[in-house]
C-alpha positions in Angstrom: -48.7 28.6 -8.6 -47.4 28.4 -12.0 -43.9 29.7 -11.5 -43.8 27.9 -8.2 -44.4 24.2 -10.3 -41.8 25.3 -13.1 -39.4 26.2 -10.1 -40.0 22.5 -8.4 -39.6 20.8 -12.0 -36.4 22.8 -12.4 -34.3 21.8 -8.7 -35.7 18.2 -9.4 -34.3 17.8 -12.6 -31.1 19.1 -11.1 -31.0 16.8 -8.3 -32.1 14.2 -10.7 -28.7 15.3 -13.5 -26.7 15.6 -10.3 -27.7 11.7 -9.0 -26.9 10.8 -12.9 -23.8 12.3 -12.8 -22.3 10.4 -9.8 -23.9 7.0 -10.2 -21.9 7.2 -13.6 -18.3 8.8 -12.2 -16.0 5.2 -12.9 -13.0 3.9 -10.6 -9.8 3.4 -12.6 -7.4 1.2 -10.9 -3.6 0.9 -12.1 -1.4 -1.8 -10.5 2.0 -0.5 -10.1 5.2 -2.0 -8.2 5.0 -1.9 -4.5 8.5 -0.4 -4.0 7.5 2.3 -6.5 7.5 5.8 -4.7 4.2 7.5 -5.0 3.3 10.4 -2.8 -0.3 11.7 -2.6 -1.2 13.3 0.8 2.6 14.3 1.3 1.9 12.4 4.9 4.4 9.2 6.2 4.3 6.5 3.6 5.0 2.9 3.2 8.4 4.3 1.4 9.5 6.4 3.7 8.9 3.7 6.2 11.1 1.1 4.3 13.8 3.5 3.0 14.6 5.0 6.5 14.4 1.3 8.1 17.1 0.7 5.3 19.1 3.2 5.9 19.5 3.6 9.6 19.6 -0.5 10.2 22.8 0.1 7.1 24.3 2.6 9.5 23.8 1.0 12.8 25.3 -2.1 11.5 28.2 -0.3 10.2 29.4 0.7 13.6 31.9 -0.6 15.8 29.8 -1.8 18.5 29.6 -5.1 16.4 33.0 -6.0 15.9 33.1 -5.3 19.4 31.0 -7.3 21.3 32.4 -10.2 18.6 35.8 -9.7 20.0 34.6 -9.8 23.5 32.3 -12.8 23.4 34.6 -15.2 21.4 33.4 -14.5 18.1 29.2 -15.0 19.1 26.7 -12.3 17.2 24.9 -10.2 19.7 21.4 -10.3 20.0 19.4 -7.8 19.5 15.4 -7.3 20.0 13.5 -4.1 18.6 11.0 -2.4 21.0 8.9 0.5 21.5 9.1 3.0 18.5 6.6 6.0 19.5 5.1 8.2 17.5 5.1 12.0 18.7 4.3 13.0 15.3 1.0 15.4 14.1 -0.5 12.7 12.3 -1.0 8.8 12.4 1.7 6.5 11.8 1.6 2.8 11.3 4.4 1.9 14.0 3.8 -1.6 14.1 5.0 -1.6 10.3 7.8 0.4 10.6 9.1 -1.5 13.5 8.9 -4.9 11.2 11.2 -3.0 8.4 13.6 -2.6 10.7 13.3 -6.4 12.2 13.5 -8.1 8.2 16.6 -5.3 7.5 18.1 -6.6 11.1 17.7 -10.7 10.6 18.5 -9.9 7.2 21.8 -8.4 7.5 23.1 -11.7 9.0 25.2 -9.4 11.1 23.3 -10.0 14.1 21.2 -12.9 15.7 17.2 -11.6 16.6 14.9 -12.5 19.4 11.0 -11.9 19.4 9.6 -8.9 20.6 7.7 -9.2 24.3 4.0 -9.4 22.9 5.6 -12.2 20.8 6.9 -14.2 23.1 4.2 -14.6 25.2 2.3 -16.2 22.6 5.4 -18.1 21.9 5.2 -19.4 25.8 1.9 -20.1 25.7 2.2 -22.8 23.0 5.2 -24.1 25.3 2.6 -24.8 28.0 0.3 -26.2 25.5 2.8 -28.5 24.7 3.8 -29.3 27.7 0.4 -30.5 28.1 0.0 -32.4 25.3 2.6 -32.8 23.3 5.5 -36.3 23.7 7.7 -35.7 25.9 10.4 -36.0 22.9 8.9 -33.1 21.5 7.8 -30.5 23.9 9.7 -28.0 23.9 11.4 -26.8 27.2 11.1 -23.8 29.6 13.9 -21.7 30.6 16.0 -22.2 27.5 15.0 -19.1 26.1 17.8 -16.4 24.8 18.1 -13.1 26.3 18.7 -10.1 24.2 22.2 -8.1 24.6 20.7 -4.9 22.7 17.8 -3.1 22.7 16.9 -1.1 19.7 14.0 1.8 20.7 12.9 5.3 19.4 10.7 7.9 18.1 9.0 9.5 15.1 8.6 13.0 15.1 7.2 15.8 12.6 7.2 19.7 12.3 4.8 21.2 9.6 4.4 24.6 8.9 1.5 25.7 6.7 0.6 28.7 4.4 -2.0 29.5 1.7 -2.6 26.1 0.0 1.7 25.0 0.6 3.0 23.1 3.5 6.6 22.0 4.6 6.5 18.6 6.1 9.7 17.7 8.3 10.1 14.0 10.1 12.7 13.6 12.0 13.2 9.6 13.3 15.5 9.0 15.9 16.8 5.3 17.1 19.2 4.2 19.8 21.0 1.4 20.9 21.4 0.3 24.4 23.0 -2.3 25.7 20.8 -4.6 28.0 22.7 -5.2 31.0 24.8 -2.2 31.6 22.2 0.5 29.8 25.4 1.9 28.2 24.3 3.4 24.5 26.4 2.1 21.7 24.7 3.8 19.0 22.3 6.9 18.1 20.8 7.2 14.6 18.8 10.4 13.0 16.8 10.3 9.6 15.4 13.7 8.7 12.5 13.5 5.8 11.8 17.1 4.4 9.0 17.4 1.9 7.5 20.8 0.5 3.0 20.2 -0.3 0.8 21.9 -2.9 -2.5 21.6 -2.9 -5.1 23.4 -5.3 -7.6 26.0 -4.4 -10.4 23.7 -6.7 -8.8 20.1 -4.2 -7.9 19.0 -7.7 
């Protein structure tokens, strides 16, 4: 009976130490600029995201396709809309943020005009019929007057890890292309490749 007690006592006071221990483990929070590079899981990152949306909107711009459809369309910017960017990688990706890196880079650029992307729009033409309900007739905006995109930017995110004892290689691979709305022709293909080696302790320390 005795050594059962003293056994009790002796797990309690460990749970109890153990309870102590973590109640008093403290958060330290360091604010740092948001487009510095830190990389903790080795996974897709909000850099990685703005740095390849940099990069390949540089190098689609670059191309002749601009100059182009310029020369063909007395002077007038094409317009260009971004749509589905899918992700057939092994892990989650945030899309939806990627895809609005390359839209500020695009608008930015002043290289090209930009339209609103199809889940936008319709929001966009339902506060047309709002208005057209209430608003003056001075100010209600009309329908029909809306302007069609001459390019269609699309593509895909893609990753290859391999993995062994504690170290992994992390490969993404994003690919873009342009296509021209009405004729479906492709004026431009664009490849980012992201390679990464990941350690990680034996202790997850």
């Amino acid at each position: 009976m005795r050594y059962g007690t003293l056994l009790f006592l002796a797990v309690l006071s460990l749970s109890v130490s153990g309870m102590l221990l973590t109640g008093c483990a403290s958060t330290s929070v360091k604010r740092v600029e948001v487009d510095e590079t830190i990389d903790l899981s080795g996974q897709w990152n909000d850099t990685d995201s703005r740095l390849v949306a940099e990069e390949m909107i540089g190098d689609v711009l670059s191309r002749s396709w601009v100059q182009d459809f310029r020369l063909q369309h007395g002077g007038k910017a094409p317009v260009v809309i971004v749509g589905t960017v899918r992700n057939r990688s092994d892990e989650h990706i945030n899309t939806r943020t990627f895809v609005k890196n390359l839209e500020r880079e695009l608008i930015n650029s002043g290289e090209v005009d930009f339209v609103a992307a199809s889940g936008e729009r319709e929001e966009i033409r339902l506060e047309r019929k709002d208005q057209a309900a209430h608003a003056s007739e001075e100010t209600a905006k009309e329908e029909g007057q809306e302007i069609g995109a001459d390019f269609l930017l699309y593509g895909s995110i893609n990753t290859i890890t391999d993995r062994i004892e504690g170290k992994q290689v992390k490969y993404y691979q994003v690919n873009l292309e342009l296509s021209n709305v009405e004729t479906h022709r492709k004026v431009w293909i664009g490849e980012k490749k992201i390679k990464r080696v990941v350690k990680k302790s034996r202790l997850g320390l």
